[in-house]
Each structure stands twice: as C-alpha cells, then as structure tokens.
N, C-alpha and C positions, 0 to 999 in steps of 0.2 A: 632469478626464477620467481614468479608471480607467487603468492601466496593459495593455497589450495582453499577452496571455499567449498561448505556441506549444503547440498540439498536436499531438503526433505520433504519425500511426496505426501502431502495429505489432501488430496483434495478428491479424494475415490467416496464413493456413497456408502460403503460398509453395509451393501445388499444381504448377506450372507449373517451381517454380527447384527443387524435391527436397528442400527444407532450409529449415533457420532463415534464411533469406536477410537478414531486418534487422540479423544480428549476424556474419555473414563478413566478414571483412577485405577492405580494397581496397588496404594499401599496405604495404609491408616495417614499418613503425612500429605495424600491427596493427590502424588504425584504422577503423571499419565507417563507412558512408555518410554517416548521424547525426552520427557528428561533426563532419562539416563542414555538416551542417545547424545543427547548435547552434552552432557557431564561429561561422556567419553570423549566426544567428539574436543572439547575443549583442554582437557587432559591431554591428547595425544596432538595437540597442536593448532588447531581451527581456532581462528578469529573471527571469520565470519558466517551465518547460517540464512538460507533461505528458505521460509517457506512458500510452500506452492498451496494454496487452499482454494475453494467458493469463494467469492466477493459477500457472497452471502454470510460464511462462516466467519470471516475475519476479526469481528468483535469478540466472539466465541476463543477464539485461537488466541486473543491477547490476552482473555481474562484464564485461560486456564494453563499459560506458561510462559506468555512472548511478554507481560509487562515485568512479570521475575526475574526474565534474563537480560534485561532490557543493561542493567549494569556489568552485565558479566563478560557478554559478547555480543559482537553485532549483529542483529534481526533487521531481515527485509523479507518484506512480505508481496511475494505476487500472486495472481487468479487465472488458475487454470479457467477458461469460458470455452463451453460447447462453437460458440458462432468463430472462435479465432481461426478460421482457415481460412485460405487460401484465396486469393482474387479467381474468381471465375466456378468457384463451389459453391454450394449452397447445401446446408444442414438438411439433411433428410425429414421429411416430416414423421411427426411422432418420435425422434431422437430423443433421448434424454441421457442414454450413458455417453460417459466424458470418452474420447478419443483415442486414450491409454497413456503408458507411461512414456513415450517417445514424445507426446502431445504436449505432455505434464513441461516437460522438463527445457523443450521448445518456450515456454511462458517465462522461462529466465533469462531470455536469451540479452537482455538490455544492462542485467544485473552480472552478468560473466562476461572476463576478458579473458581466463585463464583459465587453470584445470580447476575440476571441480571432483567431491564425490556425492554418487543422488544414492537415500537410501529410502524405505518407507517408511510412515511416522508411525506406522504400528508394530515395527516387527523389533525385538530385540539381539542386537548381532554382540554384543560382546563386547570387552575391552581392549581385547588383543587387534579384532579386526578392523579400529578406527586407528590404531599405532599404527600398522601396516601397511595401510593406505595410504596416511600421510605423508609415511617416510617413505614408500613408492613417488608416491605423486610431487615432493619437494623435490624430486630429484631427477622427474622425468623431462625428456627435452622437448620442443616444441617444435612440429613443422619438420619430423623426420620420417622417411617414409621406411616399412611401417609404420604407423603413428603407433607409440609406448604407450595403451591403455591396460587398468587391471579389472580384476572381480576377486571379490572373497567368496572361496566356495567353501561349501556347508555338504555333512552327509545326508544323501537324501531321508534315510532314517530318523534322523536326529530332526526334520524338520515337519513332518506330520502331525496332523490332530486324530483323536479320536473322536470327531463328532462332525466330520464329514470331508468334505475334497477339497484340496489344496492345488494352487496354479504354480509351478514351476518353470525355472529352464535349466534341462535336462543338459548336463553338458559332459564332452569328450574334450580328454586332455595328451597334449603328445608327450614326448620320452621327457622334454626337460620344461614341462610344467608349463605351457603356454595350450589356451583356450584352441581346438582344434575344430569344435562346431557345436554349434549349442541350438537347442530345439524348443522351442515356449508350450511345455502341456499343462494344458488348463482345467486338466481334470486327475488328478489323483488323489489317490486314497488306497490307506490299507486294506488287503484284501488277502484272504486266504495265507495268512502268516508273514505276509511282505508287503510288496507295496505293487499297484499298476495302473496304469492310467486309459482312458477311455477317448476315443476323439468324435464315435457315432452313437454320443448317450447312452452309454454300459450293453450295447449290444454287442460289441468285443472289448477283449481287453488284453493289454503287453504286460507282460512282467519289468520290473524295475529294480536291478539288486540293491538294497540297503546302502551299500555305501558308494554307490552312482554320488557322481559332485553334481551339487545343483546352486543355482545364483537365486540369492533371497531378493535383488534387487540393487545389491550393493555394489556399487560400480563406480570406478574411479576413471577420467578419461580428462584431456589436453584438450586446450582452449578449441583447436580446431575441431573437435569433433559434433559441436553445433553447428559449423555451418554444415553438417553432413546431415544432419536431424532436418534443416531449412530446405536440403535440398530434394531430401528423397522422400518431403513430405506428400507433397502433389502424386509423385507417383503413386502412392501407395493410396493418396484418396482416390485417384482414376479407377484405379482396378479394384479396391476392395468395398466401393460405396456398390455398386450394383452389386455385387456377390452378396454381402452382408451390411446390407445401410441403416440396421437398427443395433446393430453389436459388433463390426468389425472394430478392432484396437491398434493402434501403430504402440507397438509395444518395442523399447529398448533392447532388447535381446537380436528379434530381425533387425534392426538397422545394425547392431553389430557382427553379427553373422556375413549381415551381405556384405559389409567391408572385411570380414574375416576371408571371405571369397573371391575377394577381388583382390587382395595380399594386399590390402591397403590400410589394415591394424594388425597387430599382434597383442594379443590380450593375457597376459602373468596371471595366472590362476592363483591366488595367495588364501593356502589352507588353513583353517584356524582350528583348535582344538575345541572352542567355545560352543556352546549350544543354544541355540536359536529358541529364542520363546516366540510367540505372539498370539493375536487374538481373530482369530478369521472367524468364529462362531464366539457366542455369550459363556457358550459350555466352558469354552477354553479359559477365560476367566480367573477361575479357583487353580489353575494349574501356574499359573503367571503370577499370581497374588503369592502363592508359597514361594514361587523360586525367586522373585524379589527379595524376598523378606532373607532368606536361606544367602541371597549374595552380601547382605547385610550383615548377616550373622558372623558371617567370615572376612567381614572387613573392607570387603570392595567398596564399598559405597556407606558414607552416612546414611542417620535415620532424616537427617532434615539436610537435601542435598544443596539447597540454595539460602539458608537464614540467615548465614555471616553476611558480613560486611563487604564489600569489594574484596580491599587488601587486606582481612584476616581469611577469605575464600581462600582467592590466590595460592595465598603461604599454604594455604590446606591440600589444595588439591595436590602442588606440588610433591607434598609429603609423600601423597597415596598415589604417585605414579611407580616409588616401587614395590608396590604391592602387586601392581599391574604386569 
C-alpha cells in the first residue's frame, strides 16, 4: 500500500478575514495554524505534504513555514490558477474567485499516485483526527468498488464563530457510521440560541441542531478518486458557468455526494472528540491564540515546535505520540 500523502488547501483569498490568513501567527513563537497541522500530521505518520497555494504567494508560504520544514518532511508546492480548465472553456470575464475546493485539489493531480488526505491551511482539526485518517487510509484498498473513502466529522456546534457565517457540509450518517448525503451550506451562523443556515440571503432560514455532523474539509480518499475530480469537472463548468459565472465553486463535498449516489463510494464518517479552532474573520483570532497556547499548557505541543535538530525532533515527537 502506497503511502498516504496530506494536502493542504491554502490558496483561497481570505475574503471574509482581510488577509493572508494561512500565514498569521497564532503564537509568541510565530507559528501559523499549519504547523500544528503538519506537526500532527507527521506525528501520526505523513511523509509527505502538499501545498496548493497562488503562484503569487509561494515565496510568502516558504518564508513563513515550508523552508523550516524543509528537513523534517517532504514539501511540494503546487498553484491553484483561475485559467486551469478545461479545453473548450474560457474564464468568465471579471472572474477573480478561484473555482473551489474540487479545483484546488485537481492542481495536485501530477503529484498523486495514491491516497491522499486534503485539509485547509486554516482550520485547526486536532491530533486525534490526523491518527485516524492515516490509519484508515494505510489500510484502505484501491480500485474496489465502493471505493473505501473517509471524512472526520466535527459537531456542528463546536465549529462556529461569533463574528459572523460559516460555510459547511452539513452531513447524514446511516446505523453503522458511513456518510449517507452530505449538503454544502454556505451560509451559517448562530442564531436565536442554535445554529441555521440561509441559501436566499437571510430572507429564510432552517434550523440546525448542535450536534448535526458536519465536514471541516478534511477528507481522506484513494488514488482513483482524481480521476473522478478530472472527469466530472467539465460537467459541472457546462451547467454552472451560465447560472453563476462569477462565484459558482466545484466544491469536494458535490463530487462526493454524486458518487455517494451513484453507489460508487462509501465514505466512514470518523468522529473525533477534538475541537476545531480556526480563523474565518480577524475577530476570531484571540479565540485561536488562547486555545494554542492552553494545548500547550497541557503538553500536546512544545513551545518551539520545529527548533531541534532533525534526529533530536524525531526522538521527540515520538515521545509525545503517547500523549496523543
């Protein structure tokens, strides 16, 4: 079995946070989100990580994490670009938003033979839920039909801001833990003591109960399931470039869904106790800087996660895998 390899999206504009938000610090030691994504991630077995960024960013992205990991594990870097589609398309004029996370993750496709998992470079998923993944995805088989894909889900509760809407996919799960239909809302927020989401700009709105499973993005899935990404891309620019040709998104979750319907995946919903930080507004910030510091407190994580040496790292992390 191939080795599972992480991907990490960063190459979204951070409309909502004003900034580079993948490469802000969260801690006096300078450290952006990532790296306790990769810290995890290398922990619980990855050797190798890609990022997905701007061609533009890429010097940015070395200098604020990929030249410190450059000894620890392997970095490759690819670019998401607006113009990459399709022979016979043409980029809408006035486009500037990127294509989405289906798009994103399409832009690895030269760097993958095998399973991979794609998370976001902003979100904070935990320790538990990069063990679980891996040790799903070492072990999952290639080229069976349903193809054996997962997702870590998170309570919808537990994954909200106070300072304004968050984009989700809202998912149903059957009796023994397998993804049963999952839905992409791109607009929630608490409201009236819980949570609910809007789809015609807050002129109605669904209720959401708290602990509804929802996917932060983190998704583990087998070699074949790019060329699914390759092929149902066209489709989805035919129909959705006229309907919405300055903001439709081929987002990960629809191309999983429609193979969830076509009985052509089964997706292990793999629950984790952990709680999801991250930064979708500036506000959120101070909220993400204390609960760094508080997983610190308690051991999870040094204060300087990258300053050893290779092999006194190594020896180290090992240590602190059973803490995890």
């Amino acid at each position: 079995m191939k080795e599972p390899v992480l991907v990490v999206m960063a190459a979204g504009m951070g409309s909502r946070y004003g900034g580079l938000k993948q490469i802000d610090p969260v801690d006096q030691e300078g450290h952006i989100i990532m790296d306790f994504s990769i810290y995890d991630a290398v922990r619980a077995g990855f050797k190798k990580v890609i990022f997905i960024i701007k061609k533009e960013n890429e010097q940015d992205f070395r200098d604020a994490i990929g030249d410190r990991l450059s000894d620890k594990v392997e970095i490759v870097y690819v670019h998401q670009d607006l113009n990459n589609i399709p022979e016979g398309f043409r980029v809408p004029e006035g486009r500037v938003k990127p294509w989405g996370t289906g798009h994103a993750v399409l832009s690895c496709a030269g760097e993958i033979d095998g399973p991979f998992v794609v998370i976001n470079a902003d979100d904070y998923y935990g320790t538990h839920a990069f063990k679980m993944a891996y040790d799903f995805l070492i072990q999952a088989q290639e080229d069976t039909v349903p193809a054996q894909y997962m997702m870590v889900g998170y309570r919808l509760e537990n994954t909200l801001t106070d300072n304004g809407y968050v984009s989700r996919g809202v998912c149903e799960t059957d009796e023994n833990g397998y993804l049963a239909d999952i839905n992409e809302r791109t607009h929630i927020e608490k409201r009236d003591g819980g949570a609910a989401y809007t789809e015609d700009d807050g002129k109605t709105w669904t209720s959401l109960p708290g602990e509804t499973p929802v996917s932060m993005n983190m998704w583990g899935f087998t070699g074949g399931f790019m060329k699914e990404l390759v092929k149902r891309f066209p489709v989805f620019l035919e129909k959705s470039i006229p309907e919405n040709p300055l903001k439709c998104e081929y987002f990960l979750p629809f191309v999983v869904d429609e193979l969830l319907q076509e009985k052509k995946a089964a997706v292990k919903v793999l629950t984790t106790q952990d709680k999801w930080y991250g930064v979708t507004y500036k506000e959120d910030k101070p909220v993400v800087v204390a609960a760094i510091q508080n997983l610190k407190d308690q051991g999870l994580y040094p204060q300087g996660l990258w300053e050893l040496s290779s092999k006194t790292w190594f020896s180290a992390i090992v240590e602190t895998k059973e803490q995890c």
